[in-house]
C-alpha positions as CSV (number, residue, x, y, z in Angstrom):
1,X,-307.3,77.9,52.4
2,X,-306.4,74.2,52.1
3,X,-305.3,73.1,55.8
4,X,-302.6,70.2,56.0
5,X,-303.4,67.9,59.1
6,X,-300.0,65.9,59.4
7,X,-300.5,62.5,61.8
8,X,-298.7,59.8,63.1
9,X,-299.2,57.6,60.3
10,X,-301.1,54.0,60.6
11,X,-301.8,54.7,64.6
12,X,-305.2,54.7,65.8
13,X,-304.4,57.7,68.4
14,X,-302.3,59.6,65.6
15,X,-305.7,59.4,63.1
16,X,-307.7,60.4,66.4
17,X,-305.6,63.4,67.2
18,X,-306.3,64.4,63.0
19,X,-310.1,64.1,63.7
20,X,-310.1,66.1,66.9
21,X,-307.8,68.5,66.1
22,X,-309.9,69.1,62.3
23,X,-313.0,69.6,64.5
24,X,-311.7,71.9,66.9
25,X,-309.9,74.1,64.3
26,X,-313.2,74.3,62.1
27,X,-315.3,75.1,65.0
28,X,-313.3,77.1,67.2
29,X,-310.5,78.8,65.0
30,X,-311.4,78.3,61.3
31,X,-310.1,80.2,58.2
32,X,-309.6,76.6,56.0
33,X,-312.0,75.8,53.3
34,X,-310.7,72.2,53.3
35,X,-308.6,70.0,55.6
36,X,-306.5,67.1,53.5
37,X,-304.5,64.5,55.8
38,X,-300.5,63.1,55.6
39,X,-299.6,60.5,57.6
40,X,-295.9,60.3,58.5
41,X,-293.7,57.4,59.6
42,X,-290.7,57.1,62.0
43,X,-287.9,57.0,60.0
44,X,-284.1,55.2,60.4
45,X,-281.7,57.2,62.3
46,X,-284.4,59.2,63.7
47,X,-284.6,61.6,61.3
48,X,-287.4,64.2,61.6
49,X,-289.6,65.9,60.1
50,X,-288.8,66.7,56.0
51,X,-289.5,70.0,54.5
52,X,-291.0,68.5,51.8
53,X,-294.0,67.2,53.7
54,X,-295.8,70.8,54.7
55,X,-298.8,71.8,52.8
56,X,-298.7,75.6,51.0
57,X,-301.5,76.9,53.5
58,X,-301.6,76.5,57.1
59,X,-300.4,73.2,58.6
60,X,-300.5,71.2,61.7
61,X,-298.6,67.9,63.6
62,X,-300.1,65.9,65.8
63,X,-299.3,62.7,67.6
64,X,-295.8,63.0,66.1
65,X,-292.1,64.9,66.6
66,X,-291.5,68.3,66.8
67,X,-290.7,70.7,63.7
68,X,-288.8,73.8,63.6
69,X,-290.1,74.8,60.2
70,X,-291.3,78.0,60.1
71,X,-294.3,76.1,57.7
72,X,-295.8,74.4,61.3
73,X,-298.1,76.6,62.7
74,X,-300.0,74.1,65.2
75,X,-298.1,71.1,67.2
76,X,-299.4,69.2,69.3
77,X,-297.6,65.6,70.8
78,X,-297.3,63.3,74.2
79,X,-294.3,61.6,73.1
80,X,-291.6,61.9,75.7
81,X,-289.1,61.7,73.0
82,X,-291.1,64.2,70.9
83,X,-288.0,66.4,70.5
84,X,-284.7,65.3,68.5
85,X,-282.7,67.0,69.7
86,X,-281.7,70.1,73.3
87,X,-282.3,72.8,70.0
88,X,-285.5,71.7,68.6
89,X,-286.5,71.6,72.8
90,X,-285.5,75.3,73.4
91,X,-286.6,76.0,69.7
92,X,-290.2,75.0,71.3
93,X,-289.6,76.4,74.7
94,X,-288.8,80.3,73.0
95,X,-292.3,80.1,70.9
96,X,-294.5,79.4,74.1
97,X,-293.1,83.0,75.0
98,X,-295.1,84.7,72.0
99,X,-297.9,83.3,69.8
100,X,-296.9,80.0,69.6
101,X,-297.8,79.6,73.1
102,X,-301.8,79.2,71.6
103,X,-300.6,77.0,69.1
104,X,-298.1,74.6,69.9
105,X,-298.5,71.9,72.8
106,X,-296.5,69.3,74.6
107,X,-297.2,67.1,77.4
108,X,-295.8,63.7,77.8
109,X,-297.8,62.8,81.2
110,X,-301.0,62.2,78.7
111,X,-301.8,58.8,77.8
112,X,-302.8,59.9,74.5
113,X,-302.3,62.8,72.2
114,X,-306.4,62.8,71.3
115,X,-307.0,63.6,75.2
116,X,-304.2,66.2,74.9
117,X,-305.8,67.8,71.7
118,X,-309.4,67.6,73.7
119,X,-308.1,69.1,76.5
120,X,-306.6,72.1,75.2
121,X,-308.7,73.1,73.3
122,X,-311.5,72.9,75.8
123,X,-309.1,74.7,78.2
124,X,-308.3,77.2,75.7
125,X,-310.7,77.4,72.8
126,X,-314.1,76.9,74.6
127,X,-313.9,73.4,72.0
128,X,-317.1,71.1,73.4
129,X,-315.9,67.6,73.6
130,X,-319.5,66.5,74.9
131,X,-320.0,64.1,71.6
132,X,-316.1,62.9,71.9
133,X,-316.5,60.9,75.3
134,X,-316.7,57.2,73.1
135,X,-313.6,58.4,70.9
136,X,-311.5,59.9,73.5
137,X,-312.4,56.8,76.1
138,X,-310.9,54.3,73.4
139,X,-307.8,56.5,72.4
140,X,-306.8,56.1,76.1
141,X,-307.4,52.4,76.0
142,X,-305.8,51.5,72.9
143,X,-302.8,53.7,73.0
144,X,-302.2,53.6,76.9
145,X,-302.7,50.1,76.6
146,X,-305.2,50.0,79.2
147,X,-306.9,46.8,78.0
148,X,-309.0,45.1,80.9
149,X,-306.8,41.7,79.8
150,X,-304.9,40.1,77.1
151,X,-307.8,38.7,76.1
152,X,-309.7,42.0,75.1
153,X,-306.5,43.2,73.4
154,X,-306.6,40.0,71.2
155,X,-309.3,39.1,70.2
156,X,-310.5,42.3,69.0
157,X,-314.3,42.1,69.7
158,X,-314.8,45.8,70.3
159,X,-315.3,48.2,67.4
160,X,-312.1,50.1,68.5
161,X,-310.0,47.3,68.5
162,X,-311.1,46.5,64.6
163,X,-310.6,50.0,63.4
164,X,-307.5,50.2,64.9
165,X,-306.6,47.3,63.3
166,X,-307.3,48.1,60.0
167,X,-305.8,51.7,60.4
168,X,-302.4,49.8,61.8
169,X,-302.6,47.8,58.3
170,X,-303.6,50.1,55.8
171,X,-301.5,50.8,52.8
172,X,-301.7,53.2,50.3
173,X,-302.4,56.9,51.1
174,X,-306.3,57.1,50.7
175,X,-307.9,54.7,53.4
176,X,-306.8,56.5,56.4
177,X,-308.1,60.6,55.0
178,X,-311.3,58.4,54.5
179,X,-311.8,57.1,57.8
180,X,-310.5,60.6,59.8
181,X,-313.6,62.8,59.3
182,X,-315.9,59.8,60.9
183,X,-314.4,59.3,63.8
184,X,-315.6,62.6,65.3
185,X,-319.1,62.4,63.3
186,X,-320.4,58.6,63.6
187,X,-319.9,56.2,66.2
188,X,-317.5,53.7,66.1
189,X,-319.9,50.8,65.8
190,X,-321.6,52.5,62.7
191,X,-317.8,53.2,61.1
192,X,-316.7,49.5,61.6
193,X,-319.6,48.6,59.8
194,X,-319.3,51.0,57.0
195,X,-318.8,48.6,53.8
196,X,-314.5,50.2,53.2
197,X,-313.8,49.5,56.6
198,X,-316.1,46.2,56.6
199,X,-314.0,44.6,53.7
200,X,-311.1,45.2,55.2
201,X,-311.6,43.1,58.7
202,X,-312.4,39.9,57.6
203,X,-309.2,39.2,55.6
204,X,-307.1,41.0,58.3
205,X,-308.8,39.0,61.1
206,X,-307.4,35.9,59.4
207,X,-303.8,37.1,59.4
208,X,-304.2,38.3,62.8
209,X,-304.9,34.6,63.5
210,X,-302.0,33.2,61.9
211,X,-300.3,36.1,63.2
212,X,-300.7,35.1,67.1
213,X,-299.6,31.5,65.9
214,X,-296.2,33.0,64.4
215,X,-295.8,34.5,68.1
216,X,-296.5,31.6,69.7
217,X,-293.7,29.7,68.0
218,X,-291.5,32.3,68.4
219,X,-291.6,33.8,71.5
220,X,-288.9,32.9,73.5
221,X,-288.9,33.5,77.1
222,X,-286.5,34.0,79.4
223,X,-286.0,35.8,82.8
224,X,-289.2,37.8,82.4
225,X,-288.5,39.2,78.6
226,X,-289.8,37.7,75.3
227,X,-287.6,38.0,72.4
228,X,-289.4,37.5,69.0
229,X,-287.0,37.4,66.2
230,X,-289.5,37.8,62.6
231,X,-286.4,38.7,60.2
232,X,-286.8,35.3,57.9
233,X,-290.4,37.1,56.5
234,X,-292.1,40.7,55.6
235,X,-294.5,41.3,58.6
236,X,-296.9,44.2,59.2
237,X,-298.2,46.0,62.2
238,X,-298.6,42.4,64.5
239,X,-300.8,43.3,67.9
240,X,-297.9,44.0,70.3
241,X,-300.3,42.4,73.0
242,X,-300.4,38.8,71.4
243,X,-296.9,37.8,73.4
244,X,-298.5,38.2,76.8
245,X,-302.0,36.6,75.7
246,X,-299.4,33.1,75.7
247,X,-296.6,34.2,78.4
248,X,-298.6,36.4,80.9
249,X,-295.5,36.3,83.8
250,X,-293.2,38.4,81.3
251,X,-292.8,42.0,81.9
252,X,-291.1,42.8,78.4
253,X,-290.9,42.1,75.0
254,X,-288.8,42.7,72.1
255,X,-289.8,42.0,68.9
256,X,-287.5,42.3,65.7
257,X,-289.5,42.7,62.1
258,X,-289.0,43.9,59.0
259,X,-291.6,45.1,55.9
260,X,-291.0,46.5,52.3
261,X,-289.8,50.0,53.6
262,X,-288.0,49.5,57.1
263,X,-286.5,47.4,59.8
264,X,-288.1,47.6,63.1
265,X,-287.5,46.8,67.0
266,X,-290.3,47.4,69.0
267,X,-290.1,47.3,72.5
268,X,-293.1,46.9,75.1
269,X,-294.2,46.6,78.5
270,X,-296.6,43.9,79.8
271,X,-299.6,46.3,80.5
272,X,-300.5,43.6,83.4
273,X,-297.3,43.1,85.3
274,X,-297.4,42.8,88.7
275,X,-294.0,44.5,88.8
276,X,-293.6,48.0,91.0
277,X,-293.7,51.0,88.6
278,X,-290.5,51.8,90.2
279,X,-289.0,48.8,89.2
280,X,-290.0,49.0,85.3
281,X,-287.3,50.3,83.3
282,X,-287.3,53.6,80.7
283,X,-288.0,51.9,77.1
284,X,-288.2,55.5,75.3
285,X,-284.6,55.8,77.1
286,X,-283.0,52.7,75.8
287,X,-284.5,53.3,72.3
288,X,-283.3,57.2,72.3
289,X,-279.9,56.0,72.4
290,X,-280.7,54.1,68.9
291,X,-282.6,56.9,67.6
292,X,-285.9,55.7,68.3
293,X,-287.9,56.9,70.4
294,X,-291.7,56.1,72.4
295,X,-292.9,56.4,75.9
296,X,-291.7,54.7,79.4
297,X,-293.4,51.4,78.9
298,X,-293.0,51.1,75.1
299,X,-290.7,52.4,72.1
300,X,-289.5,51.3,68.8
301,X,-286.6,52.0,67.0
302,X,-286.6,51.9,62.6
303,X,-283.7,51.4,60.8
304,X,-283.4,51.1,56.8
305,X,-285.1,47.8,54.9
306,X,-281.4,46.4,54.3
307,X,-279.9,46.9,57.8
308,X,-281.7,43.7,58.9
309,X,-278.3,42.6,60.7
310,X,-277.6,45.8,62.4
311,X,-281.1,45.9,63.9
312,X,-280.9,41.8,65.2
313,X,-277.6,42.9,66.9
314,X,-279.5,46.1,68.7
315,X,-282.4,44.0,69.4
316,X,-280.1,41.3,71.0
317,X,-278.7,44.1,72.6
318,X,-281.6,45.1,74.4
319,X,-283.1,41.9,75.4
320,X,-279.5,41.2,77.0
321,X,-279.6,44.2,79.0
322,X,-283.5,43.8,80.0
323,X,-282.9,40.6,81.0
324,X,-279.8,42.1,83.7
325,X,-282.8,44.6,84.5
326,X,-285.3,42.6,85.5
């Protein structure tokens, strides 16, 4: 049986959830004779999760929204917006009642959905996660945002921080099925250094370096929120960290972008703000009410490649109200 292993597409923690999840499955569960990998993207209007995508055989989500297809047979996300809509949450909610309940798993108080995966199925499945500790470490680090500093997040030293960077970037649909499989069998020094990802970090350092000087004439701050307005130019996956490496007293950003396929807001929280907790407002909330979607302290809303207008209005929307929330 070919098993389809469906990820949050271009995210270091959605790849990381696909390696765990393959090696638990294979060593735990089994029944596949091969495990092939589809990345999927966050699309405008927040649609979910089409048919079309859903291998023949057995298939799995992680790291990404809820499906009621009948074709899902393992789920597993952290996303507090993980479900589209009441249905799809008592859809859900009536499978942990039978089988589903040992197949399907949601819990939004994890910083990321590799610890989830690792969890379970150590809980559950008797999975040893003894060999994981480096991969499951960096997940939390890099998708929590749990950087020691600006600095670290930036300037990318670490071997995490550079395959992260190139699975962010990557195009096509080959690179990223590559890289799964070694992030559970080689360190992450050894698969930085292996020559496909190698040729890819050189060129993408460079446009990470003109990158944080695009931000830095851009940002524009203003009672504790950045607003970066990128609309004039196609950009791709810019370190959402490089705003507070030049403006370290904001507590939010808002950046406005757009690539070949989609129109994008993302919204963040300064991982080093001295601001309460209870203070910080609820970014998955805000973008919900677009049809985007995220965690607390960082979400992102797409719209389609044309609606460049509509998505500067939202965005100037948001900053307005962040800056009344401060």
């Amino acid at each position: 049986m070919i098993f389809r292993v469906l990820h949050h597409n271009q995210c270091f923690d959605g790849a990381c959830s696909a390696a765990v999840f393959t090696k638990l499955h294979r060593e735990c569960i089994g029944g596949a004779t091969y495990y092939e990998y589809v990345g999927l993207a966050h699309k405008a209007g927040g649609a979910g999760v089409d048919e079309s995508v859903f291998g023949p055989g057995e298939n799995a989500i992680v790291d990404f929204k809820y499906s009621r297809s009948p074709k899902l047979t393992y789920w597993f996300d952290h996303h507090q917006s993980a479900f589209m809509t009441p249905d799809d949450r008592a859809h859900f909610e009536s499978g942990q009642e039978g089988p589903l309940a040992l197949r399907q798993f949601f819990d939004p108080d994890y910083v990321s959905c590799t610890g989830l995966i690792a969890d379970i199925g150590r809980e559950k499945f008797g999975f040893d996660t003894s060999e994981l500790k480096e991969l499951l470490y960096w997940a939390d680090i890099i998708d929590g945002a749990r950087f020691a500093s600006a600095k670290m997040a930036v300037e990318m030293k670490e071997p995490a921080l550079r395959i992260a960077m190139v699975i962010e970037n990557a195009e096509g649909t080959e690179f990223i099925p590559r890289i799964i499989p070694l992030l559970t069998e080689l360190p992450l020094a050894e698969i930085v250094a292996q020559q496909f990802v190698a040729d890819r970090v050189a060129p993408l350092m460079e446009r990470h370096l003109a990158a944080m000087e695009l931000i830095r004439e851009r940002a524009e701050l203003k009672d504790g929120v950045i607003f970066i307005d990128l609309l004039d130019r196609e950009t791709e996956a810019l370190s959402k960290f490089i705003p507070y490496y030049y403006h370290p007293e904001a507590t939010y950003t808002v950046v406005v972008s757009r690539s070949h396929f989609r129109t994008k807001i993302s919204v963040g929280t300064n991982p080093w703000t001295t601001k309460p907790v209870e203070e910080l407002v609820n970014l998955a909330e805000i973008c919900e009410r677009f049809g985007g979607g995220g965690h607390a302290r960082v979400g992102a809303i797409s719209f389609g490649a044309s609606e460049v207008e509509l998505a500067r209005s939202v965005a100037v929307g948001i900053v307005r109200e962040l800056r009344r929330e401060r």
